[in-house]
Each structure stands twice: as C-alpha cells, then as structure tokens.
PDB file of the backbone (N, CA, C, O) and the ligand in Angstrom, with CONECT records:
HET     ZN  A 101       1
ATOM      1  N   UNK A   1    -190.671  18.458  54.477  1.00  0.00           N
ATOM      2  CA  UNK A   1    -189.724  18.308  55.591  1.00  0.00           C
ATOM      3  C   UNK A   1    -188.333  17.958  55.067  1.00  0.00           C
ATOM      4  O   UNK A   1    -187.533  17.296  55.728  1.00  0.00           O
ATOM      5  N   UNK A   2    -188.095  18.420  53.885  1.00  0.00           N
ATOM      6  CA  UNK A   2    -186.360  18.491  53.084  1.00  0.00           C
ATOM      7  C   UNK A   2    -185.889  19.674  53.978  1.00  0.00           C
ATOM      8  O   UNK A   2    -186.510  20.668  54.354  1.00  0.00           O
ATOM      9  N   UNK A   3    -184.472  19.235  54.231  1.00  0.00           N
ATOM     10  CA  UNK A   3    -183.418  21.097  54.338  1.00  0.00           C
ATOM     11  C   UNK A   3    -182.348  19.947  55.315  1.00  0.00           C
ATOM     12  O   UNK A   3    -182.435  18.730  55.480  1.00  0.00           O
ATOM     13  N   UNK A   4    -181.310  21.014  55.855  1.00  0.00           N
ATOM     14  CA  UNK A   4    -180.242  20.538  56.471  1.00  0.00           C
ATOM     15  C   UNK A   4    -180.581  21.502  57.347  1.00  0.00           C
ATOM     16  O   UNK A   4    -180.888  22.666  57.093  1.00  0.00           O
ATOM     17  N   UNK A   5    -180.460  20.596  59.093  1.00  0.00           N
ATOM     18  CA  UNK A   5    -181.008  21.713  60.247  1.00  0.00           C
ATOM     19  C   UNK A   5    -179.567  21.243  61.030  1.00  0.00           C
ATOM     20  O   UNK A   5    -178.732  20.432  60.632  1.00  0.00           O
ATOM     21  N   UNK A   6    -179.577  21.895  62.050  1.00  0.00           N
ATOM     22  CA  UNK A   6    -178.284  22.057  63.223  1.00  0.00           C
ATOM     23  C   UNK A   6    -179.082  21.532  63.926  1.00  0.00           C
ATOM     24  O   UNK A   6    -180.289  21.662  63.723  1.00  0.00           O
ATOM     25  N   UNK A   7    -178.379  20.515  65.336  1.00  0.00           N
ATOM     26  CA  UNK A   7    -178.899  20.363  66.413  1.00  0.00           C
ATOM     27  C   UNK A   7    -179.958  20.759  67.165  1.00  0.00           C
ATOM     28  O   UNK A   7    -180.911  20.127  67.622  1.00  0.00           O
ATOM     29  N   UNK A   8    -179.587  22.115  67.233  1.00  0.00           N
ATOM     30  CA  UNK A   8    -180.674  22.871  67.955  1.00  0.00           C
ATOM     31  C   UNK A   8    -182.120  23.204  67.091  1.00  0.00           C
ATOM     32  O   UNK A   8    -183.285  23.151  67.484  1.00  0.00           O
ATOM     33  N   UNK A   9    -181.674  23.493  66.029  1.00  0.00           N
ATOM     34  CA  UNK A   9    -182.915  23.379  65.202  1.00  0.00           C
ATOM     35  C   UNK A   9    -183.739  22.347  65.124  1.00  0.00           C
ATOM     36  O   UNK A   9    -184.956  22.470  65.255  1.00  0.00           O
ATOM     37  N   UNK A  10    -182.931  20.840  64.825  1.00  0.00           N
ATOM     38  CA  UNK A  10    -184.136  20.158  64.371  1.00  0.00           C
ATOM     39  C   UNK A  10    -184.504  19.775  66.140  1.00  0.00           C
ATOM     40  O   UNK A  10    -185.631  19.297  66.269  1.00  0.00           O
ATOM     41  N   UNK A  11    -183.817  19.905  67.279  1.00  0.00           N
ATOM     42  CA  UNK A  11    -184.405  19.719  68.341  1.00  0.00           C
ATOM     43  C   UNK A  11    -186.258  20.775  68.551  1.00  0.00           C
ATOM     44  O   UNK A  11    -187.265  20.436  69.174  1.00  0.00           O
ATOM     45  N   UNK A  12    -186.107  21.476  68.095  1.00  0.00           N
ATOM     46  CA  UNK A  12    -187.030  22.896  68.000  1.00  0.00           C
ATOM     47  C   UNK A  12    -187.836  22.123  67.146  1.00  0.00           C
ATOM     48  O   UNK A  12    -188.676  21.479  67.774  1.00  0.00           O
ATOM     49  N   UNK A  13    -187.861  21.994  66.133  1.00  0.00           N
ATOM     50  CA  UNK A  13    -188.440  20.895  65.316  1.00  0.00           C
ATOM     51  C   UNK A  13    -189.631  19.853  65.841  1.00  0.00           C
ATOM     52  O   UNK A  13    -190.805  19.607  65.568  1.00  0.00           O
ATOM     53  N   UNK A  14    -188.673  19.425  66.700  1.00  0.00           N
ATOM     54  CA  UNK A  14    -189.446  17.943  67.082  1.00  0.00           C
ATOM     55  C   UNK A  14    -189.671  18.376  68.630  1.00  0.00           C
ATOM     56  O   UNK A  14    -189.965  17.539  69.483  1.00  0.00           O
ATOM     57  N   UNK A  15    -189.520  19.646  68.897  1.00  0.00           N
ATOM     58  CA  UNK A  15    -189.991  19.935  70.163  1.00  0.00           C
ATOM     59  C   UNK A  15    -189.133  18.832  71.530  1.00  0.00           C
ATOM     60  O   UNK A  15    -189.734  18.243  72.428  1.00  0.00           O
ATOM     61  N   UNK A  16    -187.864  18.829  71.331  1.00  0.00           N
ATOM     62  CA  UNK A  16    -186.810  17.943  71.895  1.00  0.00           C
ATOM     63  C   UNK A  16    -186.143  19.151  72.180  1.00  0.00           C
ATOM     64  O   UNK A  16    -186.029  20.127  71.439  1.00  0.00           O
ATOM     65  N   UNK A  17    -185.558  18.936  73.738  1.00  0.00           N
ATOM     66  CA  UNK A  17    -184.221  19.493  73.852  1.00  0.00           C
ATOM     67  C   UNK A  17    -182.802  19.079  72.775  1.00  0.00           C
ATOM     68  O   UNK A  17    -182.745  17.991  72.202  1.00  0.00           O
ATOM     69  N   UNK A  18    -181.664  20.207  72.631  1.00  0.00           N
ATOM     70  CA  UNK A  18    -180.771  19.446  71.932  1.00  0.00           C
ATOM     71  C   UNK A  18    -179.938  18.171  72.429  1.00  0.00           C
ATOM     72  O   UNK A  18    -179.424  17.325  71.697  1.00  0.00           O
ATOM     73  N   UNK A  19    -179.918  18.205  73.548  1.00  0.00           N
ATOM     74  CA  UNK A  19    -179.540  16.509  74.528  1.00  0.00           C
ATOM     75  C   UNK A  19    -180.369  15.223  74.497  1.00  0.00           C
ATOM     76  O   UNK A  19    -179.887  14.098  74.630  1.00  0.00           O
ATOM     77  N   UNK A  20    -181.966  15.566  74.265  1.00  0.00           N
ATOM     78  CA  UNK A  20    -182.190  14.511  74.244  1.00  0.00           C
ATOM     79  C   UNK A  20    -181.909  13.991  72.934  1.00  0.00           C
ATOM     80  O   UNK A  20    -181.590  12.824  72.707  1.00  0.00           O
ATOM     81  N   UNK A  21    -182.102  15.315  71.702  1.00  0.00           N
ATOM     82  CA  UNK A  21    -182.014  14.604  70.257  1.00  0.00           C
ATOM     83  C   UNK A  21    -180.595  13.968  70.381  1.00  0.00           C
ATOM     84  O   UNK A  21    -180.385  12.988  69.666  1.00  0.00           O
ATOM     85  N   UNK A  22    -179.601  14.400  71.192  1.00  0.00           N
ATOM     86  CA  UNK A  22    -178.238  14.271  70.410  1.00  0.00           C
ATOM     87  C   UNK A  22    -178.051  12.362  71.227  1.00  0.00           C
ATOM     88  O   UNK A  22    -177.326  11.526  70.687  1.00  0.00           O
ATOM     89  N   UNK A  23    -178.827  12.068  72.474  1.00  0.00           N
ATOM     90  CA  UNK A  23    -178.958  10.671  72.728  1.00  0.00           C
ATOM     91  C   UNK A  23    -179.935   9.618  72.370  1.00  0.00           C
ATOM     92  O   UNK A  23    -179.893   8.405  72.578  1.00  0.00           O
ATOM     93  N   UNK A  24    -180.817  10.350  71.790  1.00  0.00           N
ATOM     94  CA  UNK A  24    -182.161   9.763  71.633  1.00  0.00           C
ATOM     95  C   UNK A  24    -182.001   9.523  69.443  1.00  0.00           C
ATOM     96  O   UNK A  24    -182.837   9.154  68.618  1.00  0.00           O
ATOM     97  N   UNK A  25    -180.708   9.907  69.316  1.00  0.00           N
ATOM     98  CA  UNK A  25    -180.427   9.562  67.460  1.00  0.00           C
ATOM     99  C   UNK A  25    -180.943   8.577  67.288  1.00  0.00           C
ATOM    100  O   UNK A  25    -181.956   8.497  66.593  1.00  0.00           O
ATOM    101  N   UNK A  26    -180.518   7.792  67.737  1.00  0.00           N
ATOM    102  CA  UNK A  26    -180.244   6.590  67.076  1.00  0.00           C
ATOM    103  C   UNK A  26    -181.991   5.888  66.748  1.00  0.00           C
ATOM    104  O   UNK A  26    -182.496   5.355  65.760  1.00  0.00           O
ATOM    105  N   UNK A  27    -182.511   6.232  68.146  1.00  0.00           N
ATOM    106  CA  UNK A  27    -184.164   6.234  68.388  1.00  0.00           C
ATOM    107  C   UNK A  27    -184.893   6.581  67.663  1.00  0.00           C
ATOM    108  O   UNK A  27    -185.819   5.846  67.323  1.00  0.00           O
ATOM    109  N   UNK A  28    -184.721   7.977  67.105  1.00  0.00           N
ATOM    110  CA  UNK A  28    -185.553   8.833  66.534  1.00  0.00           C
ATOM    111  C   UNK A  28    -185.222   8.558  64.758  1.00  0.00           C
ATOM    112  O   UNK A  28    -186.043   8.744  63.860  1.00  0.00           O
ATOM    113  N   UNK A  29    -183.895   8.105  64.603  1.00  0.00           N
ATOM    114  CA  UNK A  29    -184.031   7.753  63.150  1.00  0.00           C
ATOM    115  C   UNK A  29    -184.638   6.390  62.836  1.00  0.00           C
ATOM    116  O   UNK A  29    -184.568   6.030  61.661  1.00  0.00           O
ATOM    117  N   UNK A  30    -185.248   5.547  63.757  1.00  0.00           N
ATOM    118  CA  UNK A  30    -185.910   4.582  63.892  1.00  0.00           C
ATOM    119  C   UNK A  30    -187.230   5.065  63.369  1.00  0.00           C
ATOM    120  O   UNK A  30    -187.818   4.798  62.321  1.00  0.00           O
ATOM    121  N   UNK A  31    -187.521   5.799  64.311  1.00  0.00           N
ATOM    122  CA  UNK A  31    -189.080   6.300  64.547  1.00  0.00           C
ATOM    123  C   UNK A  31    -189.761   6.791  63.211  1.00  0.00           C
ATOM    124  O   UNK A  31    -190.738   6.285  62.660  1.00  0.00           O
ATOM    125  N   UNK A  32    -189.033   7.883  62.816  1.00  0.00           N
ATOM    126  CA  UNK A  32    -188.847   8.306  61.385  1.00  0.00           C
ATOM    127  C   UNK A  32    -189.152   7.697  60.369  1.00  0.00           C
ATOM    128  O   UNK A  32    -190.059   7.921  59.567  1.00  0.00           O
ATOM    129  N   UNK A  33    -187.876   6.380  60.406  1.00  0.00           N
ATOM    130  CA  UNK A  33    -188.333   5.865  59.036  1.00  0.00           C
ATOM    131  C   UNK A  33    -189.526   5.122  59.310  1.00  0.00           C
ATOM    132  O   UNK A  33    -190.226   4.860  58.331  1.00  0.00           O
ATOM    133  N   UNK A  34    -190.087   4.538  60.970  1.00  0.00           N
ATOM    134  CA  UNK A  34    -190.921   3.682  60.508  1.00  0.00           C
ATOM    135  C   UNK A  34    -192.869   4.285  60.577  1.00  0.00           C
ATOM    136  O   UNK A  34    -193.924   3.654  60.627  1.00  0.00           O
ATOM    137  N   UNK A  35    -192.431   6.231  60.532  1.00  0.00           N
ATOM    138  CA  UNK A  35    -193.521   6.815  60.661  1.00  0.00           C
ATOM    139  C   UNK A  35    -193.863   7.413  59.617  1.00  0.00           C
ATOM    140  O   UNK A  35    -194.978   7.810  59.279  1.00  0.00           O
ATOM    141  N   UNK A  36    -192.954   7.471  59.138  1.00  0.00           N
ATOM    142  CA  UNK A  36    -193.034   8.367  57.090  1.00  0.00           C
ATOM    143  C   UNK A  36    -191.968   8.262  56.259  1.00  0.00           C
ATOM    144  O   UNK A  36    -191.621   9.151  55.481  1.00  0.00           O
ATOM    145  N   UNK A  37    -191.360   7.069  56.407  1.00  0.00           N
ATOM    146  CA  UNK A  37    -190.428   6.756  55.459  1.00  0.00           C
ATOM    147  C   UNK A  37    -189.552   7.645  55.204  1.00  0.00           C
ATOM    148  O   UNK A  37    -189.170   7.720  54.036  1.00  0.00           O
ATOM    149  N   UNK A  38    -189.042   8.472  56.105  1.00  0.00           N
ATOM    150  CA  UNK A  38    -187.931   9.225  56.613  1.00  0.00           C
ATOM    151  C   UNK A  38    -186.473   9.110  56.969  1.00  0.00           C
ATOM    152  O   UNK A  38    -186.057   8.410  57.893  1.00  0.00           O
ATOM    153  N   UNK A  39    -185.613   9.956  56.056  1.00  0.00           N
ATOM    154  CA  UNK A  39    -184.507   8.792  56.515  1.00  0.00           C
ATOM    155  C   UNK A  39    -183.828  10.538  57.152  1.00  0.00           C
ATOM    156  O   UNK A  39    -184.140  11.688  56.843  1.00  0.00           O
ATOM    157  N   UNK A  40    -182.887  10.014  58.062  1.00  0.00           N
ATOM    158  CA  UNK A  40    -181.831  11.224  58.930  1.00  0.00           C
ATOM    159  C   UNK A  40    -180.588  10.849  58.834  1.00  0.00           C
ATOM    160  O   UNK A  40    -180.001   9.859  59.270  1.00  0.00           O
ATOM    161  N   UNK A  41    -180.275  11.668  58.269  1.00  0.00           N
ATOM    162  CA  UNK A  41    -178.331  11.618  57.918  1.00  0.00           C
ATOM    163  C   UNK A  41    -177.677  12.638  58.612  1.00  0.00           C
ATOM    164  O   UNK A  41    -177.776  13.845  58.831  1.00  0.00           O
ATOM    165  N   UNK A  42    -177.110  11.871  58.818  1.00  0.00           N
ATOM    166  CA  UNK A  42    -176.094  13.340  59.482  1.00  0.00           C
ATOM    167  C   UNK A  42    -174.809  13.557  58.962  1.00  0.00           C
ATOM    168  O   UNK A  42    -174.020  12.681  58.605  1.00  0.00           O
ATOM    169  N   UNK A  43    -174.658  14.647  58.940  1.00  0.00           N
ATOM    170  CA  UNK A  43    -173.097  15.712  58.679  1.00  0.00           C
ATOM    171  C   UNK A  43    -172.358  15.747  60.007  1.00  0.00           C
ATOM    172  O   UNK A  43    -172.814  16.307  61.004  1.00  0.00           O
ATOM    173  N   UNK A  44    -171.162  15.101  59.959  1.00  0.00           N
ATOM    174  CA  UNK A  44    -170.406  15.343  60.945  1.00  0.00           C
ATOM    175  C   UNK A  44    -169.792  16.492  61.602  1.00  0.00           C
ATOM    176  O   UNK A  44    -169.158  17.049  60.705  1.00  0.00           O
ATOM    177  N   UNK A  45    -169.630  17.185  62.751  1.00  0.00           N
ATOM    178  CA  UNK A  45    -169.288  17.875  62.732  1.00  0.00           C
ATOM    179  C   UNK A  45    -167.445  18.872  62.209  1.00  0.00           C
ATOM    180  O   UNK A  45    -166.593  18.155  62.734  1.00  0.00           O
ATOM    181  N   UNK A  46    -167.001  19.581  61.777  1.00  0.00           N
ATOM    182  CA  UNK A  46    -165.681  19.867  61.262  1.00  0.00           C
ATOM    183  C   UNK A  46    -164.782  21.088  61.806  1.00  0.00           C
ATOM    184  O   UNK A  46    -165.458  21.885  62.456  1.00  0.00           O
ATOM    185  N   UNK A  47    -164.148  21.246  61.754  1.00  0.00           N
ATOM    186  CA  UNK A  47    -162.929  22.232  62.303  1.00  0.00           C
ATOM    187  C   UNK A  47    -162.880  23.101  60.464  1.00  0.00           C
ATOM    188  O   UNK A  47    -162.729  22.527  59.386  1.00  0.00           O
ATOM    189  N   UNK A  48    -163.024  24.237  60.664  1.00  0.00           N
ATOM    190  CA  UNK A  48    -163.306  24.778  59.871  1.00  0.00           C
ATOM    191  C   UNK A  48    -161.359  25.134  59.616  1.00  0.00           C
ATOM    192  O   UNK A  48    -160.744  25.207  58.553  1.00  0.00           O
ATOM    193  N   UNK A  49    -160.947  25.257  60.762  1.00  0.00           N
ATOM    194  CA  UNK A  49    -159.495  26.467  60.460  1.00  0.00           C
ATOM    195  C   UNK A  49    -158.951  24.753  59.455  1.00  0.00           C
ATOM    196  O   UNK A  49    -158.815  24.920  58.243  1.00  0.00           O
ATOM    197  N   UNK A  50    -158.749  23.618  59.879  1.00  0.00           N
ATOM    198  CA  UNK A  50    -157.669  22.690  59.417  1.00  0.00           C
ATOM    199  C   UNK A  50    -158.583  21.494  58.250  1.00  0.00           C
ATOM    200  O   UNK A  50    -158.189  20.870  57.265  1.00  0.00           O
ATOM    201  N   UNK A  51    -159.742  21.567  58.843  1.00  0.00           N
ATOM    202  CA  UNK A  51    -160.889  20.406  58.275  1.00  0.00           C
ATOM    203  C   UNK A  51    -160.925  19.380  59.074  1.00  0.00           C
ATOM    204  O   UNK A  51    -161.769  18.522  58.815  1.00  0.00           O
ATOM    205  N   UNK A  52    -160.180  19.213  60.060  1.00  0.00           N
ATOM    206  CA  UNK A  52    -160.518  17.737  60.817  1.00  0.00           C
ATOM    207  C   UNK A  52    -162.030  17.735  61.272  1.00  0.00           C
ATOM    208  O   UNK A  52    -162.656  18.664  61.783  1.00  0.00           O
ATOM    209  N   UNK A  53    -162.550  16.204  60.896  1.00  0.00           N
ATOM    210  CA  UNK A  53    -163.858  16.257  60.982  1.00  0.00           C
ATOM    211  C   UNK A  53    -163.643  15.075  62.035  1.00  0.00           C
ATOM    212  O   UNK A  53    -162.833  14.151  61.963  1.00  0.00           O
ATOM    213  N   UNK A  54    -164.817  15.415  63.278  1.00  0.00           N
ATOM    214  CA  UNK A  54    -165.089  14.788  64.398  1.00  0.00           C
ATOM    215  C   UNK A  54    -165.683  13.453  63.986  1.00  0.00           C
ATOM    216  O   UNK A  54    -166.117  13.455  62.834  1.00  0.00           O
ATOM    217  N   UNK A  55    -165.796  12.391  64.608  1.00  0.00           N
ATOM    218  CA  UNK A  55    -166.326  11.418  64.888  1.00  0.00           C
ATOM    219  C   UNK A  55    -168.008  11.613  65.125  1.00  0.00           C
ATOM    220  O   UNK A  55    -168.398  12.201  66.134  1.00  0.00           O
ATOM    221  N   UNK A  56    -168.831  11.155  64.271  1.00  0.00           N
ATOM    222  CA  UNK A  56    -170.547  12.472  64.948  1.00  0.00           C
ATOM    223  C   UNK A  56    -171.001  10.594  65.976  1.00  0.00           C
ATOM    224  O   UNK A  56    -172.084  10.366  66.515  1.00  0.00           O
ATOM    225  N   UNK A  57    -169.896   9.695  65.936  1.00  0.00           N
ATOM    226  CA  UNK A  57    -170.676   8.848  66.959  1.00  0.00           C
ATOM    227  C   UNK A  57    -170.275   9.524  68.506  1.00  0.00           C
ATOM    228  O   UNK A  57    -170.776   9.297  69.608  1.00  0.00           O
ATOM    229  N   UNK A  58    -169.386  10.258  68.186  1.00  0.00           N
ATOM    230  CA  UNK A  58    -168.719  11.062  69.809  1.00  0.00           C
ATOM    231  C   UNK A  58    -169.445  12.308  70.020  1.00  0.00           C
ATOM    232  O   UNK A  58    -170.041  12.522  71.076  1.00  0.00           O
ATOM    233  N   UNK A  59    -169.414  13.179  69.007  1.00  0.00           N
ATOM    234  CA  UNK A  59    -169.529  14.530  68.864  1.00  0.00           C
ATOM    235  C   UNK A  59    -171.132  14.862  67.995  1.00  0.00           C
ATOM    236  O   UNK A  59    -171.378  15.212  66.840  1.00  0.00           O
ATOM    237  N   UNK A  60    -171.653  14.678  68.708  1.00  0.00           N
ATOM    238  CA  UNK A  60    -173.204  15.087  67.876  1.00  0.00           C
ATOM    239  C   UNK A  60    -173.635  16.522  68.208  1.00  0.00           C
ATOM    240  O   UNK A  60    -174.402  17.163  67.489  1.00  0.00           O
ATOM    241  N   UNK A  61    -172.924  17.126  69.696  1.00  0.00           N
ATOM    242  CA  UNK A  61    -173.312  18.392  69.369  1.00  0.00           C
ATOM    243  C   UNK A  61    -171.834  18.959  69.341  1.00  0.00           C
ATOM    244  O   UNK A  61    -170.784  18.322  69.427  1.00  0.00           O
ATOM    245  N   UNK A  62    -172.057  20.564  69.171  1.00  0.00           N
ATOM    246  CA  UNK A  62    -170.725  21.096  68.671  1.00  0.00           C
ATOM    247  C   UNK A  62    -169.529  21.479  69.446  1.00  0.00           C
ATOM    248  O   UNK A  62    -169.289  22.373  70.258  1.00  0.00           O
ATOM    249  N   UNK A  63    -168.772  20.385  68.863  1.00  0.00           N
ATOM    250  CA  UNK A  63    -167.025  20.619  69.718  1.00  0.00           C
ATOM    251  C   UNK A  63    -166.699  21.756  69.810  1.00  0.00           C
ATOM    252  O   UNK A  63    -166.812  22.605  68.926  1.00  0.00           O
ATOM    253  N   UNK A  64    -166.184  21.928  71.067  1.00  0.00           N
ATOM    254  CA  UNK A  64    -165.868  22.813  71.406  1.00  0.00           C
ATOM    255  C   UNK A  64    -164.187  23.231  71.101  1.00  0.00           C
ATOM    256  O   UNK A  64    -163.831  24.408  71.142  1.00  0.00           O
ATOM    257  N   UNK A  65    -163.716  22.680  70.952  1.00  0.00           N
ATOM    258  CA  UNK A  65    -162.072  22.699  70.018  1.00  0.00           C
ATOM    259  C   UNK A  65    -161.748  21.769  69.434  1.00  0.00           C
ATOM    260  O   UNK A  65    -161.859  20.750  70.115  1.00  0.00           O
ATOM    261  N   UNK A  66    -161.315  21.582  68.278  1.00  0.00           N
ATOM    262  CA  UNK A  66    -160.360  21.130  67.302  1.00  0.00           C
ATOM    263  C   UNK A  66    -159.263  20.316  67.993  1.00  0.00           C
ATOM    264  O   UNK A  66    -158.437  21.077  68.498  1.00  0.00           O
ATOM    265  N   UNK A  67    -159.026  19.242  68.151  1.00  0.00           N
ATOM    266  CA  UNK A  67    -157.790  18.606  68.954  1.00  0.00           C
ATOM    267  C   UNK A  67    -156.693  18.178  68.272  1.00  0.00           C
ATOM    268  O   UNK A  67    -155.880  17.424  68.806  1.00  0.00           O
ATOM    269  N   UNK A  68    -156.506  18.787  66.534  1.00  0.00           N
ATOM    270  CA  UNK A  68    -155.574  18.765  66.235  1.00  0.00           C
ATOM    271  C   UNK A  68    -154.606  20.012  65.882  1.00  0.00           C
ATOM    272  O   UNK A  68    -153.375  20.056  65.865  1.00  0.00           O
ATOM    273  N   UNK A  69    -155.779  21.232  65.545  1.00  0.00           N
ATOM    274  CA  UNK A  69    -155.325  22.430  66.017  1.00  0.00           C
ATOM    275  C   UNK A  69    -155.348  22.957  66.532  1.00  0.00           C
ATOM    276  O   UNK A  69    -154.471  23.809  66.394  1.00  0.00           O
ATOM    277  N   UNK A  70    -156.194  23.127  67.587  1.00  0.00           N
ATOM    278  CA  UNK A  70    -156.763  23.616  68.650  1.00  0.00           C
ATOM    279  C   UNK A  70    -157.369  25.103  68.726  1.00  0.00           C
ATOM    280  O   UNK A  70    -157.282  25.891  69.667  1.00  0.00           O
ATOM    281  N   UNK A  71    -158.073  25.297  67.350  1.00  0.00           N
ATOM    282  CA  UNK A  71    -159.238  26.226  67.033  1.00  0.00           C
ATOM    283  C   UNK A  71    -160.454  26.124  67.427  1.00  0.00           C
ATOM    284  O   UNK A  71    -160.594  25.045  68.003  1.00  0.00           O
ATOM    285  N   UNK A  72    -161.491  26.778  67.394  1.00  0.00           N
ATOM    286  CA  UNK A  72    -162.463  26.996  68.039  1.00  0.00           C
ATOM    287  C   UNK A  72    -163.551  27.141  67.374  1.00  0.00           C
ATOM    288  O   UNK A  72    -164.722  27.053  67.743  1.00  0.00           O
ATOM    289  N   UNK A  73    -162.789  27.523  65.689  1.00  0.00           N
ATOM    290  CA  UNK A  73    -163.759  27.812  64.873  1.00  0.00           C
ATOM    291  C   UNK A  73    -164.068  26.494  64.172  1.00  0.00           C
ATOM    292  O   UNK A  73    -163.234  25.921  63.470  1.00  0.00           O
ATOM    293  N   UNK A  74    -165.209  26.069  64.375  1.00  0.00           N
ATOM    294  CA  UNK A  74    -166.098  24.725  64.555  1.00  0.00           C
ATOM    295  C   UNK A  74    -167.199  24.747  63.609  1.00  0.00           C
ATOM    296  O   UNK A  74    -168.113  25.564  63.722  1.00  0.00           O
ATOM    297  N   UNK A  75    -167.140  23.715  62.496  1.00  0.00           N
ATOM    298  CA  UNK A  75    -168.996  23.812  62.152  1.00  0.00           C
ATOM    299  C   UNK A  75    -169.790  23.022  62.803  1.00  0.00           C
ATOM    300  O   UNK A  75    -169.430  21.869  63.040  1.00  0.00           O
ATOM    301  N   UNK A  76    -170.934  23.464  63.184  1.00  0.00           N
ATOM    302  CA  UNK A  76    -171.454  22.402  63.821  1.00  0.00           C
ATOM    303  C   UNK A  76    -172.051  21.503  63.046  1.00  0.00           C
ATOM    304  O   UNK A  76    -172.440  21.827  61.924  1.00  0.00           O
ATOM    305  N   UNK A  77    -172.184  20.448  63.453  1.00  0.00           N
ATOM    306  CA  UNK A  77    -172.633  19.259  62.846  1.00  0.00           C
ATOM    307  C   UNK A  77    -174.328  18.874  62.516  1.00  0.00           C
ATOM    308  O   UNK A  77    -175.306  18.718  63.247  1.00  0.00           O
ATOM    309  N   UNK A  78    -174.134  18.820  61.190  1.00  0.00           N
ATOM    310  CA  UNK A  78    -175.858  19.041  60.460  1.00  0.00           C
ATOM    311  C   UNK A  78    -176.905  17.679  60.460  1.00  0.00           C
ATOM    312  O   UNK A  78    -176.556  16.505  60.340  1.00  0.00           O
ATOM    313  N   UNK A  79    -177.607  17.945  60.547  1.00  0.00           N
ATOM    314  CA  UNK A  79    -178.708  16.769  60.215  1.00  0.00           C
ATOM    315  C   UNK A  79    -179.516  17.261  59.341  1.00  0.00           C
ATOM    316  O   UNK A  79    -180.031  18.377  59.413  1.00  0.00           O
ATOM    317  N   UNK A  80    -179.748  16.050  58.030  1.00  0.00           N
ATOM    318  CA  UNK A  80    -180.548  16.179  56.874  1.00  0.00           C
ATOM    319  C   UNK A  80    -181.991  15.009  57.150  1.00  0.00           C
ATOM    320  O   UNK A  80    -181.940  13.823  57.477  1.00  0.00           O
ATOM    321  N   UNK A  81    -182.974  15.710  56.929  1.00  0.00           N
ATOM    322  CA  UNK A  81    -183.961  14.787  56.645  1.00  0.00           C
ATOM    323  C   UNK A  81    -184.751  14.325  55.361  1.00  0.00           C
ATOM    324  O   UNK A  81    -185.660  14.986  54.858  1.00  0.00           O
ATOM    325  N   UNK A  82    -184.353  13.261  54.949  1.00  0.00           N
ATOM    326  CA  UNK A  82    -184.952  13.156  53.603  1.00  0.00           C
ATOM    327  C   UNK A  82    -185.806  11.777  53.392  1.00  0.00           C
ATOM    328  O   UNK A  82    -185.575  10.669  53.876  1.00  0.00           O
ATOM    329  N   UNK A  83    -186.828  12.169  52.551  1.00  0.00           N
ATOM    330  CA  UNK A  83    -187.640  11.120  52.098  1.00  0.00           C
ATOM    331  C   UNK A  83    -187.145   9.651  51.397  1.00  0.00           C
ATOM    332  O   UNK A  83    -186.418   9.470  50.420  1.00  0.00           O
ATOM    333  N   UNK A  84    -187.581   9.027  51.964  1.00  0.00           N
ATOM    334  CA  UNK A  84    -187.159   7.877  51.541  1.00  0.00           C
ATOM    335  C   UNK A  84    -187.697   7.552  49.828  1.00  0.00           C
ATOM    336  O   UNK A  84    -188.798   8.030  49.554  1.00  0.00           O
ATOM    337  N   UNK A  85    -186.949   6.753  48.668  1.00  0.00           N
ATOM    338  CA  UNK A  85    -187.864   6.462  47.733  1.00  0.00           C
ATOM    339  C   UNK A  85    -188.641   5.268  48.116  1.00  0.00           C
ATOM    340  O   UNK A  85    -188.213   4.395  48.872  1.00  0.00           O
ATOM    341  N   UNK A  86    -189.806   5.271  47.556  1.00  0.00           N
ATOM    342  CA  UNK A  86    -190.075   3.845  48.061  1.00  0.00           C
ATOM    343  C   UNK A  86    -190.768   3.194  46.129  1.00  0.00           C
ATOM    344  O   UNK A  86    -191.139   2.032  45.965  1.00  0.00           O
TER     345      UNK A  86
HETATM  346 ZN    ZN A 101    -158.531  22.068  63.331  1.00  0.00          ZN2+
END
C-alpha cells in the first residue's frame, strides 16, 4: 500500500467519497496509524502556471484557480501512504 494517490483515488481506495476523505483527514490518518502503522502525508495542492502552493489545511481537494495568477492549471493535491518504521 506505497504510491502517491489523488483525492479521488485514494477515496476509491478506501471506498469513501472524495468529501468525506477530504473532512474525515484528519480521522482517517488516525485510524491508519493506529491500524497498520500507516502514516498519510499529504502534497499540497499547486498552481502549476506560477507555483503558488495552496494551504492543503483549506484546499484538500482541487482549487479551482490560482489567486495569485488566476490560472486554472492546478495540480491537484496528492496523498502518500507510507509505512511507518517501527
Ligand atoms: Zn498561479
């Protein structure tokens, strides 16, 4: 269970809509670590045209414009799941 998934993916994943994953974070990286020593990081989301990178405590799913350039072209913001060492 290594890779870097998008919203919607790891929602598909865990059989979650992408709304509940994107409110239910904070929950589910709980759950995680305390079900398989799982840890969830996330990649913020970024403005590809300038690089301004969003806030991912605001923006967990993908902005819809850039508010300093006001592009559209957006990465969306990744979540990594990785094993904890123990
Ligand atoms: Zn921008």
């Amino acid at each position: 269970m290594n890779g870097v998934y998008s919203l919607s993916h790891l929602a598909k994943l865990l059989e979650m809509t992408p709304k509940e994953v994107a409110t239910d974070l904070q929950h589910l990286s709980k759950t995680l670590k305390h079900s398989g020593d799982l840890e969830l990081l996330m990649v913020p989301a970024q403005c590809r045209s300038c690089g301004f990178q969003f806030s991912h405590k605001k923006h967990l799913t993908k902005p819809s414009k850039c508010p300093q350039c006001k592009s559209t072209w957006i990465e969306e913001p990744a979540f990594t799941i990785k094993k904890m060492k123990s």
